[in-house]
C-alpha positions in Angstrom: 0.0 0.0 0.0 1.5 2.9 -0.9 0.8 6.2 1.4 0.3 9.7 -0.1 -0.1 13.1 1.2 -2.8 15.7 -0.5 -1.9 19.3 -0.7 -4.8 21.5 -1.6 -8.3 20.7 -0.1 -10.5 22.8 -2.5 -13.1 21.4 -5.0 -11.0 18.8 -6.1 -9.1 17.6 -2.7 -12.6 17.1 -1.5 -13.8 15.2 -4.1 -10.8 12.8 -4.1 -11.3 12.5 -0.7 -14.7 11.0 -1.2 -13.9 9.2 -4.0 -10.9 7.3 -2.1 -13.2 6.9 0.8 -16.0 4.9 -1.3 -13.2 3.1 -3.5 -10.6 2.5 -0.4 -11.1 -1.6 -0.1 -10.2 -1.7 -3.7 -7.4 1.0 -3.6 -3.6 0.8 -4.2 -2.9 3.8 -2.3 -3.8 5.6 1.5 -4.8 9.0 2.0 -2.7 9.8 5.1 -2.2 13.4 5.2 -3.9 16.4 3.9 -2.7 20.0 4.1 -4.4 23.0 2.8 -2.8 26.6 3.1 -6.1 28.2 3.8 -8.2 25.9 5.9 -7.8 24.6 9.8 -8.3 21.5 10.4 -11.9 22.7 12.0 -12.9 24.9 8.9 -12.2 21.5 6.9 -14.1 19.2 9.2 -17.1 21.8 8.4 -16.6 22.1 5.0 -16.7 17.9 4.9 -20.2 17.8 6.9 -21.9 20.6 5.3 -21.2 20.6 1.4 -24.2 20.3 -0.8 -22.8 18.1 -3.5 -20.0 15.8 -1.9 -22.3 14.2 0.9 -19.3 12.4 2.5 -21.3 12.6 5.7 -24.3 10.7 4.1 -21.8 7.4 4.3 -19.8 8.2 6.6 -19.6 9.4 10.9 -17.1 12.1 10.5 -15.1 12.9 13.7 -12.6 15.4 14.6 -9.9 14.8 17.4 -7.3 17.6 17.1 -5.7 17.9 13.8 -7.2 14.3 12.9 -10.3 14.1 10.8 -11.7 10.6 10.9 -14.1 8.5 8.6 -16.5 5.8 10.0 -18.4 3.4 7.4 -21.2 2.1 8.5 -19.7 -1.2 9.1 -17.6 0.5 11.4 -14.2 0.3 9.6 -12.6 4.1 10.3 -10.1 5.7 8.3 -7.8 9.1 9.6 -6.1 11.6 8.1 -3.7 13.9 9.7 -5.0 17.7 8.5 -2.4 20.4 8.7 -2.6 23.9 7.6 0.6 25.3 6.4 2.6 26.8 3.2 3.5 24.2 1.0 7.1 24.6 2.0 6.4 23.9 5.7 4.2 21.3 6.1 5.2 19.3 8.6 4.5 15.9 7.1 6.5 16.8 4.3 9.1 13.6 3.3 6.6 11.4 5.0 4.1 9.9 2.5 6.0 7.9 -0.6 3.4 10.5 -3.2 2.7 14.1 -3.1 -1.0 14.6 -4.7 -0.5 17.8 -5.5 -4.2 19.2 -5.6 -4.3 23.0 -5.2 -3.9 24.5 -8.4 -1.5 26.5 -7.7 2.1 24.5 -8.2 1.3 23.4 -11.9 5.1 23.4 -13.1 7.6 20.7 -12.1 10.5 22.9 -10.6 7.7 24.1 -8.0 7.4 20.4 -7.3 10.6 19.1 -7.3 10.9 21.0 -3.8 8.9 18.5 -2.4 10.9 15.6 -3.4 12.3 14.7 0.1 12.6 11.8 2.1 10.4 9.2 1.2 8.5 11.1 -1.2 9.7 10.3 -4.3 6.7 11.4 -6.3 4.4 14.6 -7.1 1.4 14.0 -9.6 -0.3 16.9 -10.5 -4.2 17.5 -11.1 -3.4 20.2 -14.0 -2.2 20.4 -17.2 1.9 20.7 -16.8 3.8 21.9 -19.4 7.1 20.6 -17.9 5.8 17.3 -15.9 8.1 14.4 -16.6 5.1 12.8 -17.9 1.7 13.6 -18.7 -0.5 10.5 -18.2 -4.2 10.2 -19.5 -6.4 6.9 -18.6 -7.5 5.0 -21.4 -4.8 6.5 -24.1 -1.3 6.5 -22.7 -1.1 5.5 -19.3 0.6 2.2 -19.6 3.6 4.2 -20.8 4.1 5.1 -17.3 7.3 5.3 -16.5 8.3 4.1 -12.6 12.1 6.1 -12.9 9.7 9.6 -13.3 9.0 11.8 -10.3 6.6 14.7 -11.8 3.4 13.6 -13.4 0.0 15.3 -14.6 -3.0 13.7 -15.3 -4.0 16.7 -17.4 -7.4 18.0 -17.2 -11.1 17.2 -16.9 -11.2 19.0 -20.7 -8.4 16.7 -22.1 -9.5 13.2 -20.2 -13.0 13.8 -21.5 -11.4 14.3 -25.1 -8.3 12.5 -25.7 -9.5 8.6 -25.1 -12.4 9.0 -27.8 -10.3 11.2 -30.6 -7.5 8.7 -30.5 -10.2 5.8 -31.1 -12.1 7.2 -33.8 -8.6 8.3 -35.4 -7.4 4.6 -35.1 -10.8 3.2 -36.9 -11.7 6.1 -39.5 -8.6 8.7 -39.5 -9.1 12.2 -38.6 -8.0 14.9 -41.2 -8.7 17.7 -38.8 -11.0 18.7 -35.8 -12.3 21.5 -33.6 -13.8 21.3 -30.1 -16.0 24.0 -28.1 -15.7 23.8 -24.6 -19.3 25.3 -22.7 -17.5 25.2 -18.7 -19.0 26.4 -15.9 -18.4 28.5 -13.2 -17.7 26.8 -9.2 -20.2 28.5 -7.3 -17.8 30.0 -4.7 -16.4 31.8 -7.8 -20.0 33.0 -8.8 -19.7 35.4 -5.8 -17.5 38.0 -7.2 -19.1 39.9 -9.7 -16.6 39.9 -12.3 -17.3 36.1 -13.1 -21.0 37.0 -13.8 -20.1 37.4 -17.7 -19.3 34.8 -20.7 -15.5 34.3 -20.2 -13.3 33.4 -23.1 -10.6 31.5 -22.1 -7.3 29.8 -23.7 -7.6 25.8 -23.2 -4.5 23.6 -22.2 -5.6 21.5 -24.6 -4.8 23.1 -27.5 -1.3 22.4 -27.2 -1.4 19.5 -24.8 -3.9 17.8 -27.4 -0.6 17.9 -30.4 2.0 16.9 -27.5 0.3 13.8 -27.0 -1.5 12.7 -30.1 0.7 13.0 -33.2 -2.0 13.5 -35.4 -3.1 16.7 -33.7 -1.1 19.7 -35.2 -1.8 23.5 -35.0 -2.8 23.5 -38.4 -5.6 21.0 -38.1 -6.7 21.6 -34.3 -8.7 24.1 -32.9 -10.4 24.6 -29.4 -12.8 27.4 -27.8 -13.4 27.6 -24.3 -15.9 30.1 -22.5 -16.9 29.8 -18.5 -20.3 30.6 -18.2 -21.7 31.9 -14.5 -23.1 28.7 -13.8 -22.0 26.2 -11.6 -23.9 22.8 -12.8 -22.4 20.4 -15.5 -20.2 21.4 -18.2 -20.0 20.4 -21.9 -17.7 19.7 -24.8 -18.7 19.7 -28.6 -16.7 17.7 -31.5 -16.7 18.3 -34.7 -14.3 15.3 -36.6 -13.8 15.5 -40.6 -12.8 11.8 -41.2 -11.0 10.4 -44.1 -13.1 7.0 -43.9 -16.6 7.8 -42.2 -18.8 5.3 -41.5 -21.8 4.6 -43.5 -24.4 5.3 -41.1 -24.7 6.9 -37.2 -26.2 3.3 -36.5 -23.2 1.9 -37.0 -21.0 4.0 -35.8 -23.2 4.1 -32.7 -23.3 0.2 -32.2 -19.2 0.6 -32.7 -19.2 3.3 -30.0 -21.5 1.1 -27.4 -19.1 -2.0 -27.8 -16.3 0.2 -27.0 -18.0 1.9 -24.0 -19.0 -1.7 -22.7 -16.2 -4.4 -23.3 -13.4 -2.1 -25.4 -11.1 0.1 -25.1 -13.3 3.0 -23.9 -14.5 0.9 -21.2 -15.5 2.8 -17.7 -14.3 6.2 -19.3 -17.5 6.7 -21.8 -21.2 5.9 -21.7 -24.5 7.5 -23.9 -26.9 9.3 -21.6 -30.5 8.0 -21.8 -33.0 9.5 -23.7 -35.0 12.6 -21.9 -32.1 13.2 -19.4 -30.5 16.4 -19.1 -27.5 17.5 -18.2 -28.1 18.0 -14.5 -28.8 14.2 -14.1 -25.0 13.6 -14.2 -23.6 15.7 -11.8 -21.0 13.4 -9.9 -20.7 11.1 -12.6 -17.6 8.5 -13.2 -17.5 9.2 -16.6 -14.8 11.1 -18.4 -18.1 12.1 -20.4 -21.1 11.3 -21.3 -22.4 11.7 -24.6 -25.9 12.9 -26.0 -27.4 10.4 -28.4 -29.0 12.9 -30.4 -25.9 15.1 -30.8 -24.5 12.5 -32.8 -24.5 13.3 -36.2 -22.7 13.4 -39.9 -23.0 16.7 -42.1 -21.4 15.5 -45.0 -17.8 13.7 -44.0 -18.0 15.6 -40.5 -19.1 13.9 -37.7 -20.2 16.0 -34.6 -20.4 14.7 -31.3 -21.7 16.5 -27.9 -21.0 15.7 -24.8 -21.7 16.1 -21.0 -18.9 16.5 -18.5 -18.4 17.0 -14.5 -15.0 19.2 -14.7 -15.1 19.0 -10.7 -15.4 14.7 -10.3 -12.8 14.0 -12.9 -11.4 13.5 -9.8 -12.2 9.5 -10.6 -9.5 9.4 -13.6 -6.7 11.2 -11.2 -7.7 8.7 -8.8 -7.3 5.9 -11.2 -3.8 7.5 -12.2 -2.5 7.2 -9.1 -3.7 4.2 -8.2 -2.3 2.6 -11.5 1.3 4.1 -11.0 1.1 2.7 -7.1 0.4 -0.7 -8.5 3.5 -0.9 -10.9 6.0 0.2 -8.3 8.7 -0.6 -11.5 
């Protein structure tokens, strides 16, 4: 079992915790530590009991004993983590756990991680796009070229593990000539309360240059993304557009294709169709990397566009899978 230590307990630290907490039995890895630079261990304990979409308290008898936070299941099986509330550079279980989960958003190169390479920890993985990480690991398209010798990873981003498995499968079976992708994100709520996020945003997207770093087929001549944060804090969406140089003869098909891929393939666990009638809203806290829409599947001539539903904040599950694969190939 390998033990890791998470600094940053925002959005996403709080959904990994859950997400460890519910997946734990099966789990490669311990939470043992958690430091945020903002939050006591008190204002965390309230943060875990009260929020309105992470019901950790729903499952779980949540204690706090000093700087210890601890889980109870209802079998009675308890888990603790040690909270502190320091600058990155002082935590004091620094050089303790064997990974850093580095989950603030606020170290995303490697030479601000390397600094916290000491003693045992001889990892950091990152939950952002790194432009200088050793390796940038996606589940589903490249993560069994983990390499063991590394220290500095990134799983990428919510945007680039929702798009990234799918591309590189329809560019295996049908060959893309060139694609565009528009990103609809949303806005966390606790953003929402500062005025100057109540406007369409148009941002860049790490993904336009990750995308042609990790898919050879992507280029900046052929590859384009649009990305705009909307004040709204509910589920997000992505929209592909794919010309293919050998497009399937029918949505049918390429459907039926898709739904083997989804079920027993290679796209297994990271992709799913919603059901008919549901809306976005009914996949808030979902597993998936995405979800698409059946009826935003569609060819206009040798163009295929595909939409998609996405929960940017619980993409948690594919960091969580990352690290959990890495810990079980020690090298």
């Amino acid at each position: 079992m390998v033990s890791t230590g998470v600094n940053g307990f925002g959005r996403f630290g709080l959904h990994l915790l859950k997400y460890w907490l519910d997946n734990n039995k099966n789990a490669n890895f311990s939470i043992d530590f958690i430091n945020d630079d903002f939050l006591s261990p008190s204002s965390a304990h309230a943060i875990i009991i009260n929020d309105r979409f992470v019901r950790i308290s729903e499952d779980y008898r949540v204690v706090i004993e000093g700087d210890t936070i601890s889980f109870i299941d209802k079998s009675g099986l308890k888990k603790s983590v040690l909270f502190s509330n320091s600058d990155k550079e002082q935590i004091p279980w620094l050089g303790e756990p064997e990974y850093m989960l580095e989950c603030s958003g606020k170290y995303c190169s490697a030479k601000l991680n390397r600094e916290s390479l000491v003693g045992a920890t001889k990892k950091s993985i990152i939950s952002a796009t790194v432009a200088d990480a050793d390796q940038t690991l996606i589940m589903g398209y490249n993560h069994e070229e983990y390499n063991p010798k590394a220290q500095i990873f990134s799983y990428g981003s919510c945007i680039i593990n929702a798009f990234l498995p799918l591309t590189s499968w329809l560019d295996d079976k049908y060959k893309i000539n060139n694609c565009d992708t528009t990103i609809i994100h949303n806005t966390p709520e606790h953003k929402l309360l500062k005025p100057e996020n109540h406007a369409l945003n148009r941002r860049s997207c790490s993904l336009e240059w990750m995308g042609p770093k990790l898919m050879a087929s992507l280029t900046a001549d052929n590859f384009t993304v649009t990305k705009t944060y909307i004040p709204y804090s509910g589920i997000s969406m992505i929209d592909m557009r794919y010309h293919l140089a050998t497009p399937p003869a029918t949505i049918k098909g390429l459907t039926k294709e898709l739904t083997q891929a989804f079920n027993s393939g290679p796209l297994k666990t990271l992709y799913t169709f919603d059901t008919a009638s549901q809306g976005g809203e009914s996949h808030l806290n979902s597993t998936y990397s995405a979800i698409l829409r059946r009826d935003g599947l569609r060819f206009v001539g040798d163009n295929l566009y595909i939409s998609c539903y996405f929960d940017n904040e619980n993409s948690v599950n594919r960091y969580f899978d990352l690290v959990n694969f890495m810990a079980n190939h020690p090298g």
